[in-house]
C-alpha positions as CSV (number, residue, x, y, z in Angstrom):
1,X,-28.4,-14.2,28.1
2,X,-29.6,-16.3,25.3
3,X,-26.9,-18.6,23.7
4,X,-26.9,-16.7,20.0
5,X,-25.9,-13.6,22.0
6,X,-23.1,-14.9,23.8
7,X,-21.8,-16.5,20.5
8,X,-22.2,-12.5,18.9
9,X,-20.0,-11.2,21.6
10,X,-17.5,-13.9,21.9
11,X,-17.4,-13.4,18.0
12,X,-16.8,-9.8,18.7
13,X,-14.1,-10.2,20.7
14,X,-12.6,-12.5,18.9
15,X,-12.2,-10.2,16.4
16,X,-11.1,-7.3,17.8
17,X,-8.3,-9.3,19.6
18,X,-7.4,-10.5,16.3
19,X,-7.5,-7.2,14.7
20,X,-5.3,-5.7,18.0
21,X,-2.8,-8.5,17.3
22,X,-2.6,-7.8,13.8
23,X,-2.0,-4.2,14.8
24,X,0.9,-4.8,17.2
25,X,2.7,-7.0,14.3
26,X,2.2,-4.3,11.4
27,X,4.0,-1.9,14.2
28,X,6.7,-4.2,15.3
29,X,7.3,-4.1,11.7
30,X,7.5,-1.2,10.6
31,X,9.8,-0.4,13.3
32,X,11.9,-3.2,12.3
33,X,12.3,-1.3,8.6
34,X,15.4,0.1,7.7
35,X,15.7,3.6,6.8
36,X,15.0,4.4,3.1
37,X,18.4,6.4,2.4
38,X,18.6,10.1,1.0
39,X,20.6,8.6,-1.9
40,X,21.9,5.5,-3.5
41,X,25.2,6.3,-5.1
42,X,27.8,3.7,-7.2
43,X,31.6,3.9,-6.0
44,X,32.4,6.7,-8.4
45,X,29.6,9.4,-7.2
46,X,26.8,8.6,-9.8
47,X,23.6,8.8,-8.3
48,X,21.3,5.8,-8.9
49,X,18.3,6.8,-7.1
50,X,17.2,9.6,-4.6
51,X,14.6,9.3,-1.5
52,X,12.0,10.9,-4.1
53,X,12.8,8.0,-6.8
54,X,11.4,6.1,-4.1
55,X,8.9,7.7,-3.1
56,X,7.3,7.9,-6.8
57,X,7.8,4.2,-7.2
58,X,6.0,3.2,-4.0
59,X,2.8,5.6,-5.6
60,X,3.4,3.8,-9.3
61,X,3.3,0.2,-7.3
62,X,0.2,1.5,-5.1
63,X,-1.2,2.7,-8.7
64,X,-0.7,-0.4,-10.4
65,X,-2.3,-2.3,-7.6
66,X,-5.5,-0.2,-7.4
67,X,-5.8,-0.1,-11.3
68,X,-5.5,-4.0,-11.2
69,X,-7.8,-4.6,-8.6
70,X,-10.3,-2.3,-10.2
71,X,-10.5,-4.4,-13.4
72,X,-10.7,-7.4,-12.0
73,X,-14.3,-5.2,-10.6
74,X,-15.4,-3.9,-13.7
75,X,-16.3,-4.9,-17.7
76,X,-13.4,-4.7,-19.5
77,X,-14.9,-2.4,-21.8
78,X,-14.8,0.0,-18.3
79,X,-10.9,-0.8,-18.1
80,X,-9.9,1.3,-21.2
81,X,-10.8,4.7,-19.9
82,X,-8.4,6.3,-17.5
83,X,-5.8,3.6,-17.0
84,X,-2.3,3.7,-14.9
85,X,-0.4,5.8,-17.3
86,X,-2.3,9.0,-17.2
87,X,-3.0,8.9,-13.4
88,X,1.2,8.1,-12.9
89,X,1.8,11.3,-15.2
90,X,-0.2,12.9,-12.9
91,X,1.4,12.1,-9.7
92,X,4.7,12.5,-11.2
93,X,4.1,16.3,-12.4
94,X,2.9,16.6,-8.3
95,X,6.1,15.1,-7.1
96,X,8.5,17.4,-9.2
């Protein structure tokens, strides 16, 4: 075996170890999370926030996130059309 194929496989598994790893830590993790409640509620009964409060907030973060990283990939003049805003109303309108 020449020596630039043993330095693609070593590479290889190098990688797929590292991605394995990286899989096993995500998982130990996750089952490390506590539970996301059904409610959060003050001492006199008012609900603050329900499990689908959460729920949309986790999509409005993820939305933010993608909409960020897809300006920072396109012209600016590319950034005004759609936006966060009407693709939250969107999701919202699904969730209720």
């Amino acid at each position: 075996m020449s020596t630039s194929r043993r330095l693609r496989i070593a590479l290889g598994l190098l990688f797929t170890a590292t991605f394995l790893m990286w899989l096993c830590i995500g998982r130990e993790i996750h089952r490390g999370a506590p539970p996301l409640s059904g409610r959060v509620a003050i001492t006199s009964g008012q609900v603050l926030i329900t499990h689908t409060g959460f729920e949309t907030g986790a999509l409005v973060v993820f939305w933010l996130m993608l909409d960020v990283w897809i300006a920072s990939k396109t012209a600016a003049t590319e950034r005004t059309r759609g936006g966060v805003l009407p693709k939250y109303a969107m999701l919202a309108r699904k969730r209720e």
